[in-house]
C-alpha positions as CSV (number, residue, x, y, z in Angstrom):
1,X,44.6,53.6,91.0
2,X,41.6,55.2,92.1
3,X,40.5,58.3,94.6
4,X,38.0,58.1,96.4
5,X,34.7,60.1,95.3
6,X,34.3,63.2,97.1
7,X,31.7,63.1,100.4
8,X,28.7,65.1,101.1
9,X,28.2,67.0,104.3
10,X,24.1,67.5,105.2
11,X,24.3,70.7,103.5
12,X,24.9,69.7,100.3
13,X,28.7,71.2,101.0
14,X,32.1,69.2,100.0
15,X,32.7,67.7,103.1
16,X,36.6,68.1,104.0
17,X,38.8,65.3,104.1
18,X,39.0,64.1,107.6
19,X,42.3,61.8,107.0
20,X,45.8,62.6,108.0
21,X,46.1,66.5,108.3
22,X,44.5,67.0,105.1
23,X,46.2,64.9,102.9
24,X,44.6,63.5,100.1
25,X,44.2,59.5,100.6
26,X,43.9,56.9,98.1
27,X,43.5,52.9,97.6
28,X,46.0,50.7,95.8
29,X,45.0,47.2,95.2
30,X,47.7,44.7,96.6
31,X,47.8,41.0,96.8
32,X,47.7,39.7,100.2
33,X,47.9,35.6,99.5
34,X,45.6,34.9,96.3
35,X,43.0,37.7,97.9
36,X,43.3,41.6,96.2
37,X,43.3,44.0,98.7
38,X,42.8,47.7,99.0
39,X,45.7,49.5,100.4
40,X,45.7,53.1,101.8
41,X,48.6,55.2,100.1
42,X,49.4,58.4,101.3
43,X,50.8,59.7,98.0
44,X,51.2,63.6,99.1
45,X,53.7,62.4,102.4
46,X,56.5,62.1,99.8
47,X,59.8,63.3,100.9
48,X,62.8,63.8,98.5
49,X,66.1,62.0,100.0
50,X,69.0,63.9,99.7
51,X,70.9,61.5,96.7
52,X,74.6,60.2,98.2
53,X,77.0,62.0,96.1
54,X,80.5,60.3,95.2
55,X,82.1,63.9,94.7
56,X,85.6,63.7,97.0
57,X,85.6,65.9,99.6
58,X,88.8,67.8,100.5
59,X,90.4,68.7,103.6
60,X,92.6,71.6,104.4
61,X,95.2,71.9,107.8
62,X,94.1,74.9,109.8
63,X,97.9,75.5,110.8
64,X,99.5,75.8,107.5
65,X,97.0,75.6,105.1
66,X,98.0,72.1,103.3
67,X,95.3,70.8,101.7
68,X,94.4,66.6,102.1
69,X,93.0,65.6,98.8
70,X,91.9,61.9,98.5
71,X,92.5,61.6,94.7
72,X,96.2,61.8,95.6
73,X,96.3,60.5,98.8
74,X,99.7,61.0,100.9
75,X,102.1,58.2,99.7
76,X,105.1,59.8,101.7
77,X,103.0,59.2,105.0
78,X,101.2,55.7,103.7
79,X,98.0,57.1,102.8
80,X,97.4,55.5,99.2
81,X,95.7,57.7,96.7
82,X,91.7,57.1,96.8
83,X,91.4,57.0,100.8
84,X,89.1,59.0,102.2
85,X,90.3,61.4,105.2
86,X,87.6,59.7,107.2
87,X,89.2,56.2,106.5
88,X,92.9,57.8,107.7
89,X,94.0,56.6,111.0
90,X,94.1,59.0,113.9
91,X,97.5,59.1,114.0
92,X,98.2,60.6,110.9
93,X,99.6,64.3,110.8
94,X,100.0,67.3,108.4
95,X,103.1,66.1,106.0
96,X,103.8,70.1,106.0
97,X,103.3,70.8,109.4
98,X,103.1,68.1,111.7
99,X,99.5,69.4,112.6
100,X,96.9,66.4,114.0
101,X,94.3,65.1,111.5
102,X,92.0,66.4,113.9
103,X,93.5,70.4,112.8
104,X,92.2,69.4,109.5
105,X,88.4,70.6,108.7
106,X,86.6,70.5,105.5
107,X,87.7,72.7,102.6
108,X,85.4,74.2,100.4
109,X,87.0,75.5,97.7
Protein backbone atom coordinates (compact mmCIF):
# COMPACT_ATOMS: atom_id res chain seq x y z
CA UNK A 1 0.00 0.00 0.00
CA UNK A 2 1.19 3.18 -0.96
CA UNK A 3 0.50 7.17 -0.01
CA UNK A 4 0.54 9.34 -2.21
CA UNK A 5 3.76 11.76 -2.27
CA UNK A 6 3.10 14.98 -0.69
CA UNK A 7 2.18 18.11 -3.33
CA UNK A 8 3.76 21.39 -3.88
CA UNK A 9 1.94 24.67 -3.62
CA UNK A 10 3.80 27.62 -6.01
CA UNK A 11 5.55 28.67 -2.96
CA UNK A 12 7.46 25.89 -2.36
CA UNK A 13 4.94 25.21 0.79
CA UNK A 14 3.23 21.55 1.58
CA UNK A 15 0.20 22.02 -0.10
CA UNK A 16 -2.73 20.71 2.25
CA UNK A 17 -4.67 17.78 1.45
CA UNK A 18 -7.71 18.88 -0.34
CA UNK A 19 -9.62 15.35 0.00
CA UNK A 20 -12.43 14.58 2.41
CA UNK A 21 -12.14 17.05 5.40
CA UNK A 22 -8.53 16.45 5.82
CA UNK A 23 -8.23 12.98 5.87
CA UNK A 24 -5.35 11.34 4.74
CA UNK A 25 -6.21 9.31 1.37
CA UNK A 26 -4.52 6.35 -0.09
CA UNK A 27 -4.63 3.78 -3.16
CA UNK A 28 -5.09 0.04 -2.80
CA UNK A 29 -4.63 -2.00 -5.83
CA UNK A 30 -7.78 -4.25 -6.54
CA UNK A 31 -8.61 -6.57 -9.31
CA UNK A 32 -11.49 -5.44 -11.30
CA UNK A 33 -11.72 -8.60 -14.08
CA UNK A 34 -8.01 -9.58 -15.02
CA UNK A 35 -7.20 -5.50 -14.93
CA UNK A 36 -5.35 -4.18 -11.32
CA UNK A 37 -6.83 -1.16 -10.27
CA UNK A 38 -6.22 1.61 -7.85
CA UNK A 39 -8.69 2.03 -5.19
CA UNK A 40 -9.16 5.08 -2.88
CA UNK A 41 -9.26 3.96 0.81
CA UNK A 42 -10.09 6.18 3.38
CA UNK A 43 -8.13 4.48 6.16
CA UNK A 44 -8.59 7.40 8.98
CA UNK A 45 -12.84 7.11 8.59
CA UNK A 46 -12.59 3.99 10.77
CA UNK A 47 -15.27 3.61 13.34
CA UNK A 48 -15.13 1.00 16.15
CA UNK A 49 -18.58 -1.03 16.34
CA UNK A 50 -19.79 -1.49 19.57
CA UNK A 51 -19.08 -5.78 19.79
CA UNK A 52 -22.70 -7.69 20.52
CA UNK A 53 -22.20 -8.97 23.95
CA UNK A 54 -23.87 -12.47 24.98
CA UNK A 55 -23.88 -11.25 28.76
CA UNK A 56 -27.80 -11.93 30.03
CA UNK A 57 -29.38 -9.09 30.95
CA UNK A 58 -31.79 -9.08 34.05
CA UNK A 59 -34.94 -7.62 34.68
CA UNK A 60 -36.46 -6.47 37.96
CA UNK A 61 -40.58 -5.73 38.71
CA UNK A 62 -40.89 -2.17 39.73
CA UNK A 63 -43.88 -3.25 42.10
CA UNK A 64 -42.31 -5.76 44.29
CA UNK A 65 -38.93 -5.94 43.38
CA UNK A 66 -38.76 -9.65 41.83
CA UNK A 67 -36.09 -9.97 39.76
CA UNK A 68 -36.58 -11.93 35.96
CA UNK A 69 -33.33 -13.67 35.38
CA UNK A 70 -33.16 -15.62 32.03
CA UNK A 71 -30.59 -18.22 33.28
CA UNK A 72 -33.45 -19.57 35.34
CA UNK A 73 -36.25 -18.62 33.48
CA UNK A 74 -39.88 -19.02 35.27
CA UNK A 75 -40.89 -22.67 34.93
CA UNK A 76 -43.99 -22.12 37.30
CA UNK A 77 -45.34 -19.59 34.58
CA UNK A 78 -43.85 -21.65 31.30
CA UNK A 79 -40.93 -19.53 30.73
CA UNK A 80 -38.07 -22.25 30.22
CA UNK A 81 -34.71 -21.35 31.60
CA UNK A 82 -32.48 -19.50 28.82
CA UNK A 83 -35.44 -17.24 27.38
CA UNK A 84 -34.77 -13.92 27.10
CA UNK A 85 -37.35 -11.36 28.69
CA UNK A 86 -37.59 -9.89 25.20
CA UNK A 87 -38.71 -13.38 23.73
CA UNK A 88 -41.54 -13.62 26.79
CA UNK A 89 -44.97 -13.12 25.60
CA UNK A 90 -46.89 -10.09 26.59
CA UNK A 91 -49.02 -11.74 28.69
CA UNK A 92 -46.83 -12.90 31.09
CA UNK A 93 -46.87 -11.34 34.72
CA UNK A 94 -44.76 -10.95 37.98
CA UNK A 95 -44.99 -14.66 39.57
CA UNK A 96 -44.75 -12.48 42.97
CA UNK A 97 -46.97 -9.86 42.22
CA UNK A 98 -49.07 -10.20 39.39
CA UNK A 99 -47.36 -7.00 37.98
CA UNK A 100 -47.43 -6.79 33.73
CA UNK A 101 -44.12 -7.62 31.94
CA UNK A 102 -44.36 -4.19 30.85
CA UNK A 103 -43.75 -3.05 35.11
CA UNK A 104 -40.52 -4.86 34.62
CA UNK A 105 -37.42 -2.52 33.42
CA UNK A 106 -33.82 -3.44 33.29
CA UNK A 107 -31.84 -4.22 36.43
CA UNK A 108 -28.54 -3.27 36.82
CA UNK A 109 -27.13 -4.77 39.53
Amino acid sequence: MLAAPAQQDHRGRRARNRGLAGEVQLLEVGILGDLPTLLPVRRNTLRAVPETTTETKRWICESCGFIYDPEEGDPDGGIAPGTAFEEIPDDWFCPVCGARKRDFTPYEG
